[in-house]
LOTOR-20195 format. One record per residue (C-alpha): residue number from 1; residue in three letters; x, y, z. Coordinates in steps of 0.02 Angstrom, whole numbers, always signed. Layout:
BEGIN
+-----+-----+--------+--------+--------+
|   k |   r |   east |  north |     up |
+-----+-----+--------+--------+--------+
| NUM | ALA |      X |      Y |      Z |
...
+-----+-----+--------+--------+--------+
***
This chain:
BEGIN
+-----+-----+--------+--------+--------+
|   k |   r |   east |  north |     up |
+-----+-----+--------+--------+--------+
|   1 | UNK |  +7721 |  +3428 |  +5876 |
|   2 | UNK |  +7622 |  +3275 |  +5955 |
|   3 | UNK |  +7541 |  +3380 |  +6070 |
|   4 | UNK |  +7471 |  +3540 |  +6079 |
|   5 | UNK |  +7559 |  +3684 |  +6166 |
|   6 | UNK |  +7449 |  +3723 |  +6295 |
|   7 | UNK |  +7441 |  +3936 |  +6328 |
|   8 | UNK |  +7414 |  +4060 |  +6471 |
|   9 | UNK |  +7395 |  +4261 |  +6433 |
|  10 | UNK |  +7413 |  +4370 |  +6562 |
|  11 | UNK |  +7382 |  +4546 |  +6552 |
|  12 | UNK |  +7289 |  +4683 |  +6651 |
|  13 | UNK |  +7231 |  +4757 |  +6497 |
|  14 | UNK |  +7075 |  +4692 |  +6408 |
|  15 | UNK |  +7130 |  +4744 |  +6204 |
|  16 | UNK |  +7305 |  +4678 |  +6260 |
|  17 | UNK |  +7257 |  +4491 |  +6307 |
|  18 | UNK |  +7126 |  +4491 |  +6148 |
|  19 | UNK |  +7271 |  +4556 |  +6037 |
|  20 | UNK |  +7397 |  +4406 |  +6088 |
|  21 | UNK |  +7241 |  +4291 |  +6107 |
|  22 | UNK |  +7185 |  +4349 |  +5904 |
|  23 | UNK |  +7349 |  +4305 |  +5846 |
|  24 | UNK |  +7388 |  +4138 |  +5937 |
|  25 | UNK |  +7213 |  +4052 |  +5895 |
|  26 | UNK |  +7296 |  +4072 |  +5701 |
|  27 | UNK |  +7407 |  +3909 |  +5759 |
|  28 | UNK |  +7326 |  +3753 |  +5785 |
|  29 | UNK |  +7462 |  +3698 |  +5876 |
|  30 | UNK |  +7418 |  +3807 |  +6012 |
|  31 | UNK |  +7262 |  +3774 |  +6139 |
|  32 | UNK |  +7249 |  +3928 |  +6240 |
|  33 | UNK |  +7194 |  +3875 |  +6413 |
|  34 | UNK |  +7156 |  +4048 |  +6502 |
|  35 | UNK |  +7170 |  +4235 |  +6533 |
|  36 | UNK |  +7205 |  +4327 |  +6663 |
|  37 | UNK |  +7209 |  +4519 |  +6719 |
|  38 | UNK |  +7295 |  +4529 |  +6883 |
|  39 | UNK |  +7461 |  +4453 |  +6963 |
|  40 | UNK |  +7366 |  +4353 |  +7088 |
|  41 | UNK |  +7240 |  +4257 |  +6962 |
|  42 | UNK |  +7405 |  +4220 |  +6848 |
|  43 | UNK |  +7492 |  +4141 |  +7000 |
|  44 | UNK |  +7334 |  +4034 |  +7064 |
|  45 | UNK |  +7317 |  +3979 |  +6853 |
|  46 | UNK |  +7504 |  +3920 |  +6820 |
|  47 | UNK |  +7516 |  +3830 |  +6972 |
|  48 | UNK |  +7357 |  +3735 |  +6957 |
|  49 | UNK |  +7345 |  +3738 |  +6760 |
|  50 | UNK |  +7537 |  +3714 |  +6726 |
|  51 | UNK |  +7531 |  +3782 |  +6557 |
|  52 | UNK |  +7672 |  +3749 |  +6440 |
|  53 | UNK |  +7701 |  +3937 |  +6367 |
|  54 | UNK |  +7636 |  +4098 |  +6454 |
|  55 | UNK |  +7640 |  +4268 |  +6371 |
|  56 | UNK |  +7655 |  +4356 |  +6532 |
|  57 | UNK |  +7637 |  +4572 |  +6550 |
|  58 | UNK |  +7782 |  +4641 |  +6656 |
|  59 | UNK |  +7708 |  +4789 |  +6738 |
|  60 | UNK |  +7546 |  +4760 |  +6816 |
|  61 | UNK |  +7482 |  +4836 |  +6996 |
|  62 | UNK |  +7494 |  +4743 |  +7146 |
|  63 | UNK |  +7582 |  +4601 |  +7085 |
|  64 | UNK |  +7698 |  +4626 |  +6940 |
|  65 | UNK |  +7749 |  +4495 |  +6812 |
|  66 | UNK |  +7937 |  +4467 |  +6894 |
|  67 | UNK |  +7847 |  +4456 |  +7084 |
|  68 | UNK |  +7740 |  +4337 |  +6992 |
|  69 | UNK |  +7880 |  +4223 |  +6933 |
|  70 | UNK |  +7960 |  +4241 |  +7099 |
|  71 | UNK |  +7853 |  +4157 |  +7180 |
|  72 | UNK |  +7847 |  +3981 |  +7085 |
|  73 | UNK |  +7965 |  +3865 |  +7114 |
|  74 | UNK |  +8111 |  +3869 |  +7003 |
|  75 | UNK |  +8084 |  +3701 |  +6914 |
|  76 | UNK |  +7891 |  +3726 |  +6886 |
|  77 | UNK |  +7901 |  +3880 |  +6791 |
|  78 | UNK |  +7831 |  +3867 |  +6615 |
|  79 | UNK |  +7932 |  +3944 |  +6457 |
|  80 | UNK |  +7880 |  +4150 |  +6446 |
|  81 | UNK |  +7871 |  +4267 |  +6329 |
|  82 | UNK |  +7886 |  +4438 |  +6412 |
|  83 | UNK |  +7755 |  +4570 |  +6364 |
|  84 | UNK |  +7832 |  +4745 |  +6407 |
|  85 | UNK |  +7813 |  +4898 |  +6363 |
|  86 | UNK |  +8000 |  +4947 |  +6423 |
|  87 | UNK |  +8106 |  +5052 |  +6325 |
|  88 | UNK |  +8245 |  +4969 |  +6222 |
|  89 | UNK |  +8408 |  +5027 |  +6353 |
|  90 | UNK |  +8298 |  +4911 |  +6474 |
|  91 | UNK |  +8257 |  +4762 |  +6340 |
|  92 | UNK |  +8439 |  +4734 |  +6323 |
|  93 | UNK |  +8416 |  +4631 |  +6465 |
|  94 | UNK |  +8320 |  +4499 |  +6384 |
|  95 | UNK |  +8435 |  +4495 |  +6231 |
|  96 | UNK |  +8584 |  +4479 |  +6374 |
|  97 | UNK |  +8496 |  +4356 |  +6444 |
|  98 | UNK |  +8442 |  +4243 |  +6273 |
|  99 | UNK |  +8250 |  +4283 |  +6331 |
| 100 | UNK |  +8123 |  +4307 |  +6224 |
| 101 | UNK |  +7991 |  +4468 |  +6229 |
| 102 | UNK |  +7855 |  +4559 |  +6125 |
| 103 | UNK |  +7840 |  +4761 |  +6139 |
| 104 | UNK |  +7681 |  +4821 |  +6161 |
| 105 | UNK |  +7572 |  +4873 |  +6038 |
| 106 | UNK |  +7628 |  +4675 |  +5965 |
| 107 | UNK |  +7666 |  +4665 |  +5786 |
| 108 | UNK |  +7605 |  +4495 |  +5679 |
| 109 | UNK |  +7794 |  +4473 |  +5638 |
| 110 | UNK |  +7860 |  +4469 |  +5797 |
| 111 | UNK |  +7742 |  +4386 |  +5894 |
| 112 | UNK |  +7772 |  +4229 |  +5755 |
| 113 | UNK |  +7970 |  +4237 |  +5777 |
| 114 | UNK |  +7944 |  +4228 |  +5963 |
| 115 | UNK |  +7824 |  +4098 |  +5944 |
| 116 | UNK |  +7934 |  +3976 |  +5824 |
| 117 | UNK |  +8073 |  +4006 |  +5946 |
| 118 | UNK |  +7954 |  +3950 |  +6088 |
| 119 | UNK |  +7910 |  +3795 |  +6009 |
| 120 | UNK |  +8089 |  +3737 |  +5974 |
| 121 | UNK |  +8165 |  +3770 |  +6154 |
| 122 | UNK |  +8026 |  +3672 |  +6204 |
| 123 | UNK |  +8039 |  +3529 |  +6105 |
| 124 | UNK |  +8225 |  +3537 |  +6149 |
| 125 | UNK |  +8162 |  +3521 |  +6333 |
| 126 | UNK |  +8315 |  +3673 |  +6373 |
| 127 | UNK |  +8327 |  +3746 |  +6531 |
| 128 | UNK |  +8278 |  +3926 |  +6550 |
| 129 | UNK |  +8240 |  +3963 |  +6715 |
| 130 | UNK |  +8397 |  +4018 |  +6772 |
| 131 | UNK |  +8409 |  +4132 |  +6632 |
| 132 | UNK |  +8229 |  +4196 |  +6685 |
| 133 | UNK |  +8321 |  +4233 |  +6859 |
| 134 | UNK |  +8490 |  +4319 |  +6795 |
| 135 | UNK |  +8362 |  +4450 |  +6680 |
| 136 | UNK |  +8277 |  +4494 |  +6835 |
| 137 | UNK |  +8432 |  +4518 |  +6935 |
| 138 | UNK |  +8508 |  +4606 |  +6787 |
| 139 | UNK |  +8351 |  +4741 |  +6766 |
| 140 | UNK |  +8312 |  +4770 |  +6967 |
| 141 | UNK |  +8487 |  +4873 |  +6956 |
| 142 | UNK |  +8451 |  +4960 |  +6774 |
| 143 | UNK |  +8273 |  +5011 |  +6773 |
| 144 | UNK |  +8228 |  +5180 |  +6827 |
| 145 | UNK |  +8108 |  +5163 |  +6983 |
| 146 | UNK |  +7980 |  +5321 |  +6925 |
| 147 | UNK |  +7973 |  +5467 |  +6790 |
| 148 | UNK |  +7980 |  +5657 |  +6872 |
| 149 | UNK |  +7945 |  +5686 |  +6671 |
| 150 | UNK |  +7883 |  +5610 |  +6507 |
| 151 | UNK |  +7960 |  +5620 |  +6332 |
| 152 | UNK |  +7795 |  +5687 |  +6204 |
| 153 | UNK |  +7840 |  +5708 |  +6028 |
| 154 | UNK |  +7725 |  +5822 |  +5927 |
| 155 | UNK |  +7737 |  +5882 |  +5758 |
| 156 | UNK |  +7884 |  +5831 |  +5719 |
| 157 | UNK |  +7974 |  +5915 |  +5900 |
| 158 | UNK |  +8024 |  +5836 |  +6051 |
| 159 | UNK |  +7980 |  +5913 |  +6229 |
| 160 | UNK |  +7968 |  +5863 |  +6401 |
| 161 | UNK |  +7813 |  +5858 |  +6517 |
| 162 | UNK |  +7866 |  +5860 |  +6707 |
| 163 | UNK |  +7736 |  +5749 |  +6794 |
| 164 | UNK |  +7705 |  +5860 |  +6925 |
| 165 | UNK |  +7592 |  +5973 |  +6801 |
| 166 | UNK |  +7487 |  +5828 |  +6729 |
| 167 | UNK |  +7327 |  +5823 |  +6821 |
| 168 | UNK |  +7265 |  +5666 |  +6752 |
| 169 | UNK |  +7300 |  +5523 |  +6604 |
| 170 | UNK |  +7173 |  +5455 |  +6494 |
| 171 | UNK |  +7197 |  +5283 |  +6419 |
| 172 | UNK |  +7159 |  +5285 |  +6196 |
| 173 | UNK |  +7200 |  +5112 |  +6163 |
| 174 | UNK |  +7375 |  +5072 |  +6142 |
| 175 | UNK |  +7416 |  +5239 |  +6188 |
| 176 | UNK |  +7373 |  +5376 |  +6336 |
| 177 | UNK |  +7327 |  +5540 |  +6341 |
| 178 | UNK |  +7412 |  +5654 |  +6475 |
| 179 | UNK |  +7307 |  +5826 |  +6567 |
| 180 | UNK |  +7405 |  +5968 |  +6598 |
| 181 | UNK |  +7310 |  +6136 |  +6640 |
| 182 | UNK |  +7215 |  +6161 |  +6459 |
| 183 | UNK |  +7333 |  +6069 |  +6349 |
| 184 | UNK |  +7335 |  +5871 |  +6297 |
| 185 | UNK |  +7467 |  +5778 |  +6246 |
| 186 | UNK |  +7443 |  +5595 |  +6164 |
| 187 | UNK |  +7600 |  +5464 |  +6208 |
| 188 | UNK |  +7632 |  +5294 |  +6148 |
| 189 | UNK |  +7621 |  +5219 |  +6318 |
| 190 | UNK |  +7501 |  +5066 |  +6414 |
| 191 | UNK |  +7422 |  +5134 |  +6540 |
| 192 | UNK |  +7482 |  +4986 |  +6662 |
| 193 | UNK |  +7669 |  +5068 |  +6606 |
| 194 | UNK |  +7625 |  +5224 |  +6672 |
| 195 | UNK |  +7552 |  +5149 |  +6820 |
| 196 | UNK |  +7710 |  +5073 |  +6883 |
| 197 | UNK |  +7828 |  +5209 |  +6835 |
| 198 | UNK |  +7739 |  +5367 |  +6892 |
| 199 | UNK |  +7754 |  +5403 |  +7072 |
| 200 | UNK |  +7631 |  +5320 |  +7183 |
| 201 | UNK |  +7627 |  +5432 |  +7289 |
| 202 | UNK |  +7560 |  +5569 |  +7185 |
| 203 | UNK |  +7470 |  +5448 |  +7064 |
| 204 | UNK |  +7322 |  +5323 |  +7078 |
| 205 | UNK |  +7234 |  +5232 |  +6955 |
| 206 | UNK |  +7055 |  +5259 |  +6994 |
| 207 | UNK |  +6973 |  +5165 |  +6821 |
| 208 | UNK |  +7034 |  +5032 |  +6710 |
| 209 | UNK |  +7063 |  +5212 |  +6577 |
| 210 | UNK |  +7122 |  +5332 |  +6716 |
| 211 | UNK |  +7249 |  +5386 |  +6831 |
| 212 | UNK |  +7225 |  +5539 |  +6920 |
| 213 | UNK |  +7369 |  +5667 |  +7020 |
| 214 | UNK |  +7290 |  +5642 |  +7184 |
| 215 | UNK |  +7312 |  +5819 |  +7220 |
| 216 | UNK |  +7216 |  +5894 |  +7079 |
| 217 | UNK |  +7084 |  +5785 |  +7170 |
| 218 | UNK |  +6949 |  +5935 |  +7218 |
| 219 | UNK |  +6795 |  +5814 |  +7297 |
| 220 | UNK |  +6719 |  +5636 |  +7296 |
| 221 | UNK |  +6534 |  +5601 |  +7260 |
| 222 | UNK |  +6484 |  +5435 |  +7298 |
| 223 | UNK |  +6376 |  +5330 |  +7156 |
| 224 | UNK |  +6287 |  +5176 |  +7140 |
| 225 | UNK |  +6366 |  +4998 |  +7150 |
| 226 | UNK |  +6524 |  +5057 |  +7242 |
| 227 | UNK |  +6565 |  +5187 |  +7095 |
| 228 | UNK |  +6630 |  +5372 |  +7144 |
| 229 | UNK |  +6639 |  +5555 |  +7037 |
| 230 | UNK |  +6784 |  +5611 |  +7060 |
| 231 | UNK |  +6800 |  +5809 |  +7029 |
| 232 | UNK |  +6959 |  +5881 |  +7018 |
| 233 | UNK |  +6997 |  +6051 |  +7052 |
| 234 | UNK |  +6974 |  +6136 |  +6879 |
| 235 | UNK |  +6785 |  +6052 |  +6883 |
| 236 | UNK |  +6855 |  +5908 |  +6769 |
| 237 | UNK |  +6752 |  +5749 |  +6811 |
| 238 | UNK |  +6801 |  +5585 |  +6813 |
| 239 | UNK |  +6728 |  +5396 |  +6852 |
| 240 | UNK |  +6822 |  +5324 |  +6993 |
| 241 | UNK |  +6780 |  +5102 |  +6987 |
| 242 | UNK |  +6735 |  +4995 |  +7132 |
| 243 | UNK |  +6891 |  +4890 |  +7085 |
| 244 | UNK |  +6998 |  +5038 |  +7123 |
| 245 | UNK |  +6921 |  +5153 |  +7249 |
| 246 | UNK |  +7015 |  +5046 |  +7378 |
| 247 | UNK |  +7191 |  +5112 |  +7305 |
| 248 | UNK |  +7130 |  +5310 |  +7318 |
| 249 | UNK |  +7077 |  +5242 |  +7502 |
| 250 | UNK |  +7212 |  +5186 |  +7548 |
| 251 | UNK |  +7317 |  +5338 |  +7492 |
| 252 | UNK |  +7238 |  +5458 |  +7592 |
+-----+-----+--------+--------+--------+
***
């Protein structure tokens, strides 16, 4: 290509944006331009930085990637590949739709097939907004709005953990670890998945590595620098972040 593609990653989780950012600085046709964590810094950089390819997360709080897209103007929206973490009934979507995505935890392979497919739509200068639009429409009637349980398979069995007896979820990189009285379960899920399909009004994230079931929440000890201790009521303590005690705030 004459030029170089220029790149935006957006993703609320830290290993996440490194992991797409290790694998496109492999192609030196690709000049990586930012990163960003949350919905509104991704909106403020694609409108001001106009990137040409944006590896944008779907489900991150506050402002989600579709909400994001929303709001540009249909003919200013750069070519995306979709990171999700979305089961495959829901991904149909995106095949319906001729859209390109990468599941989370991203594989080498795939992230190079989306990429070469990136770089001939848009040296073929096609039109894929509209297509961005019909997925959305498409999933808004399709996607389940929140879990009342979670699939955990464990040696080789399959069982069910209703989310009303997890008392808290623990992030372990590309995976999360769900509380429930004195047993642990460990789930292939991002925690900004979890986030968005748990119910919010039982659930708030309260650290970049936690979400906590507000009503296992026993007492709050404040901290320096805005932090909190949060103890819950089987004594379990947890960190609660400036960044997020507004959420628990706001819930109560």
């Amino acid at each position: 290509m004459n030029k170089r593609i220029r790149v935006l990653i957006v993703d609320d989780e830290l290993l996440a944006r490194e992991g797409i950012r290790i694998l496109a600085q492999r192609d030196p046709e690709l000049e990586i331009i930012g990163e960003c964590a949350d919905g509104a810094s991704a909106l403020s950089a694609i409108r001001e930085k106009q990137p040409d390819l944006v590896f944008l997360d779907i489900q991150m709080p506050e402002m989600d990637g579709f909400t994001i897209l929303g709001k540009l103007h249909p003919k200013k929206i750069p070519y995306i590949i979709f990171v999700t973490a979305y089961d495959k009934y829901a991904l149909r979507a995106f095949d319906v739709h001729a859209l390109d995505y990468l599941l989370k935890p991203v594989d080498e392979d795939r992230f190079d097939r989306s990429l070469r497919r990136a770089k001939m739509i848009l040296q073929s200068g096609e039109d894929w907004e509209q297509q961005i639009f019909g997925m959305i429409d498409h999933l808004a009637n399709r996607l389940p709005h929140r879990m009342d349980r979670i699939v955990v398979k464990e040696e080789g069995r399959i069982f069910f953990v209703k989310s009303v007896e997890i008392d808290w979820i623990e992030a372990k990189g590309n995976y999360a670890m769900l509380h429930s009285g004195k047993k642990s379960y460990l789930i292939r899920e991002a925690m900004s998945s979890l986030e968005n399909q748990m119910d919010q009004r039982s659930f708030v994230r309260i650290h970049r590595s936690t979400i906590v079931n507000v009503d296992r929440i026993r007492e709050l000890q404040s901290l320096f620098h805005g932090d909190y201790r949060v103890i819950l009521q089987d004594g379990t303590t947890l960190l609660m972040s400036r960044r997020f005690r507004d959420r628990l705030r706001q819930h109560f």
